[in-house]
N, C-alpha and C positions, 0 to 999 in steps of 0.2 A: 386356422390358428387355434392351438389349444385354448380352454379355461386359465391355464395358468398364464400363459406369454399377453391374454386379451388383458390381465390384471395387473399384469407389470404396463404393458402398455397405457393402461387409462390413469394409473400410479402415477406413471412418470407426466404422464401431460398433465394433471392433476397439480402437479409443483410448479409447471412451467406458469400454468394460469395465474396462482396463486403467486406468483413470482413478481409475472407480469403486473396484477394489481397493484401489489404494493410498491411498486416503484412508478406508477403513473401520476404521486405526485412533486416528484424533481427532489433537487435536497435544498437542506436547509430548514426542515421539519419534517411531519410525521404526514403534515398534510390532511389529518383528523380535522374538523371542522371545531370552532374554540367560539366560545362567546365571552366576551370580555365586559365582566360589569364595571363601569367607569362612572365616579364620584366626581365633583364638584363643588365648589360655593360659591359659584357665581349665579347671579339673580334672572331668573328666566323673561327672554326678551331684550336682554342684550342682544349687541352683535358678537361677544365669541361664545356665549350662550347656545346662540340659534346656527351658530355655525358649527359647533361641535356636533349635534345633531344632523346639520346634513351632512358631513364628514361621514358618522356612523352610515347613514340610509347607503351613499355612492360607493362604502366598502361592503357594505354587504352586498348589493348587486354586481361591484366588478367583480368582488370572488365568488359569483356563484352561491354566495351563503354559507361559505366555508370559515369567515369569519362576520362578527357580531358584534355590534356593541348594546348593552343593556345598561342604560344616561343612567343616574341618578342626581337630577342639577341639586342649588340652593341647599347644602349642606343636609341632604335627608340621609346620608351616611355618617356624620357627624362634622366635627372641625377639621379644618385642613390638616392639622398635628394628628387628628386621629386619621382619617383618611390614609395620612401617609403610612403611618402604621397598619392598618389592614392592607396593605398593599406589601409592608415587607413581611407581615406576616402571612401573607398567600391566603386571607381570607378576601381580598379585591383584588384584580389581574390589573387596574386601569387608571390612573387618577389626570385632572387637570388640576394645578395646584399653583400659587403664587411663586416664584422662585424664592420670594423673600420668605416665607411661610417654611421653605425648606428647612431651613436654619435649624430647626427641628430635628434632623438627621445631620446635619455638618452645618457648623458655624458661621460658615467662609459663603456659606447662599445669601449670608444677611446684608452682600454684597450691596443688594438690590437696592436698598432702603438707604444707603448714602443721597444727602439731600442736594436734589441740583445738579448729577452727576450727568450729565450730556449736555452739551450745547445747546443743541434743536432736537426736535423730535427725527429728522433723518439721520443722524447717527446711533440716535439711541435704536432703532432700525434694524440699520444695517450693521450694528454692535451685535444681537440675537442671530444673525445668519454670519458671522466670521468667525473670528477666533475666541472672542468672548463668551460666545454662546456656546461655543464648544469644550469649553473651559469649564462652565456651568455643567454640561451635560457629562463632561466625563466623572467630574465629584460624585451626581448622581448616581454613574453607574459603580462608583465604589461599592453603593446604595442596594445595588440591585437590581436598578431600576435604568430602565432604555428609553431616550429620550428621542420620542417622535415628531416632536414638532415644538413652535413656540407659537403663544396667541396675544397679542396685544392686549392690555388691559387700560392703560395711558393713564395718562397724571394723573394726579391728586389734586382738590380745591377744597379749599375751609370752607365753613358752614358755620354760621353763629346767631346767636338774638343778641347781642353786646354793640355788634358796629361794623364797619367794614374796616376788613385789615388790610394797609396799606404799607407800612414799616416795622420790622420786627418788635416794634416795641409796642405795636398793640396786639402781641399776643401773652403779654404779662401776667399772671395771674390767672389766666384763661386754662377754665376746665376741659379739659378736649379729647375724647375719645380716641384710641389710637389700636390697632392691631396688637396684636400679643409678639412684639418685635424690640428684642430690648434697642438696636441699636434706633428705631424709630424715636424710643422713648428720649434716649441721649440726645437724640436731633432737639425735639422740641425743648427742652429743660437747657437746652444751650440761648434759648430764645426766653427765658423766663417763664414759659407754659408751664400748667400741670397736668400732663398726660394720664389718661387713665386706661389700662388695658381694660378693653371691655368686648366681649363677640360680638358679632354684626348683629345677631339674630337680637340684642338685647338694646342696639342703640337707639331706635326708634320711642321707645317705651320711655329709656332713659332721659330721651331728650325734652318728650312731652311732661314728665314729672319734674324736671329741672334738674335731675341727679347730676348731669353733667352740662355746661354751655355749649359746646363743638364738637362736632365730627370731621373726616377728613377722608374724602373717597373720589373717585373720578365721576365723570357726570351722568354717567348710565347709574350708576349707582347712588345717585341720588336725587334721581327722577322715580326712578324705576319705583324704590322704596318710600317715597311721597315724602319725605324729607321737610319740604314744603309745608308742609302741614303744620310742622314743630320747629323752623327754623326759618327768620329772617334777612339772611345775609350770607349773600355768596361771596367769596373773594378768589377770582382764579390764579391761586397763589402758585400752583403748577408745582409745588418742593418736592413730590417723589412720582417716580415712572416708574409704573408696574405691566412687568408681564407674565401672562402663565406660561409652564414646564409641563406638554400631555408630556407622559410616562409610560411602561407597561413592565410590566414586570420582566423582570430580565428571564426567569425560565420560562414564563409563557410565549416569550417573544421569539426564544429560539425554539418552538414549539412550532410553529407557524413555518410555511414555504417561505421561500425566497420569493418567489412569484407574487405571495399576500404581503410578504411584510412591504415589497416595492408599491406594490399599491397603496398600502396604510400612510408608506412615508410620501407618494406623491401627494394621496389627499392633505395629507395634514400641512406639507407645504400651499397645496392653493390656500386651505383657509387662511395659513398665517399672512399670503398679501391680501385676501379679498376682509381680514377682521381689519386692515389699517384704512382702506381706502372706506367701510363703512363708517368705523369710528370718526373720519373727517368728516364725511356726508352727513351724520346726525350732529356733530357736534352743536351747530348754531339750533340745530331745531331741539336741542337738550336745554340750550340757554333760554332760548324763547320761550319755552317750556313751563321754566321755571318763574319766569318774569310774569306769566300770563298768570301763575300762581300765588303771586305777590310777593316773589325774592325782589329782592333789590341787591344787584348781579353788580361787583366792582371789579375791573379789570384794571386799574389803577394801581398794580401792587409793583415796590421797587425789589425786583427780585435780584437785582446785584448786593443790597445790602443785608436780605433774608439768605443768601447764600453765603455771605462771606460771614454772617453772624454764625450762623452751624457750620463752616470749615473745620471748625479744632477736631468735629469727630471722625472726618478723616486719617488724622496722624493715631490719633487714640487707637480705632479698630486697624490701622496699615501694621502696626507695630505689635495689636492683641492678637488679631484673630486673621486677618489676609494676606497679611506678606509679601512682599515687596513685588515677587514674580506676578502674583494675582493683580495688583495694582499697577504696576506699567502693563501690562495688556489692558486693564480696564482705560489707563489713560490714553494708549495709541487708541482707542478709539471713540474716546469721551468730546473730539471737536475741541477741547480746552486749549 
């Protein structure tokens, strides 16, 4: 064989190889290995805290290390509002974020924060994995952003040094800490309360100096943060159910094989049942917790008349901001 026929020959298999590589990793991406830095504000030592963590570790071993996650919990990338935004602006591939908290890119996520809005905690549930949730998730992808999974965050309970709240009308005048969520603020101020939007990072401080009487968080989050410490009185008033939205950026996601992202989205469905059956499992040892702390824990609260007192903001946001479609899906599966 000439020099020259040996150079077309080694040419040509030359492209076959290189052929062959680039298509060993299927479609649906590029198959390039991607590390996804993923924000938070949720407090470490939870359970979706500690679960989003092993999510990361069991993706990066079933792909091989082809994908990554690089955590950053407890707001060390800023507020959820910011967060969201380096995420649309492709300075973060990743976020876990309140859904209510979304509201911040579309109105209509402040869904979340209607007070009292599921029956029992198994439809609020099994509301996240039907059509609600997918309702939630496709707004988000107007966003951007690709919704991987849901994580429990579960109710809310009052906290105070004033008394235990047992009828909407002793929360009258009551100072109370509230996320940065107007339609939260409408809920309480229908109850006579004076809400103060304040960051998480700042409630603790504020509670010990008296700037404010109450806060209002579910009970991993207020153990976690010794709450105890500056506050007297639990009352498990149960008025809003929260859950987080993980996210990934929508070009990053289709960046990614099919083969990985199937993996991302099985993981992220175990955590979303194995975060509900923890949150039971700790729940009584959060409460005993707190008692052993010197709360004085009241479960005594008439939540038929603290729900029908904040009804009116139902018709208010049906008519401003969600819209009729939005709201009969939420009620085919609200149990009501």
């Amino acid at each position: 064989m000439s020099n020259k026929w040996k150079l077309s020959f080694f040419a040509i298999l030359l492209v076959f190889v290189l052929a062959a590589c680039s298509d060993t990793d299927g479609e649906g991406g590029s198959g390039d290995s991607v590390t996804l830095q993923l924000g938070h504000a949720l407090t470490e030592g939870t359970p979706a805290s500690d679960l989003i963590e092993e999510m990361a570790a069991e993706v990066e071993e079933q792909t091989e290390g082809r994908v990554t996650f690089d955590i950053y919990p407890n707001s060390q990338l800023g507020s959820e509002t910011e967060m969201l935004e380096q995420v649309q602006l492709g300075s973060m591939e990743s976020a876990a974020i309140m859904v209510g908290s979304m509201q911040a890119l579309d109105t209509r996520m402040a869904i979340e924060d209607l007070p009292y809005m599921w029956k029992d905690i198994e439809h609020a549930r099994e509301a996240y994995k039907g059509e609600f949730g997918d309702y939630l998730a496709d707004i988000m992808a107007e966003q951007d952003m690709t919704k991987i999974g849901y994580l429990e965050w579960g109710f809310r309970h009052i906290t105070n040094n004033r008394g235990p709240i047992v009828e909407p009308e002793d929360l009258e005048g009551l100072n109370i800490r509230v996320a940065e969520t107007k339609l939260r603020v409408d809920a309480f101020e229908q109850l006579g309360a004076l809400p103060t939007v304040m960051a998480f990072s700042e409630v603790y401080g504020a509670l010990q100096q008296g700037a404010i009487d109450a806060q209002e968080n579910p009970l991993a989050n207020t153990v976690l943060p010794k709450f105890y410490e500056v506050q007297d009185y639990l009352s498990l008033t149960g008025h809003f159910y929260n859950t987080i939205m993980l996210v990934v950026s929508t070009d990053i996601w289709d960046s990614i094989s099919e083969e990985d992202q199937e993996i991302i989205i099985a993981e992220a469905e175990r955590i979303q049942d194995e975060v509900t059956v923890m949150n039971d499992e700790q729940e009584d040892t959060y409460i005993q917790e707190l008692i052993d702390n010197g709360m004085q824990v009241n479960d005594d609260v008439n939540a038929d008349a603290f729900r029908e007192a904040m009804m009116p903001v139902y018709d208010k946001w049906e008519e401003d901001v969600f819209g009729e479609e939005m709201m009969d899906i939420y009620r085919e599966a609200s149990g009501w």
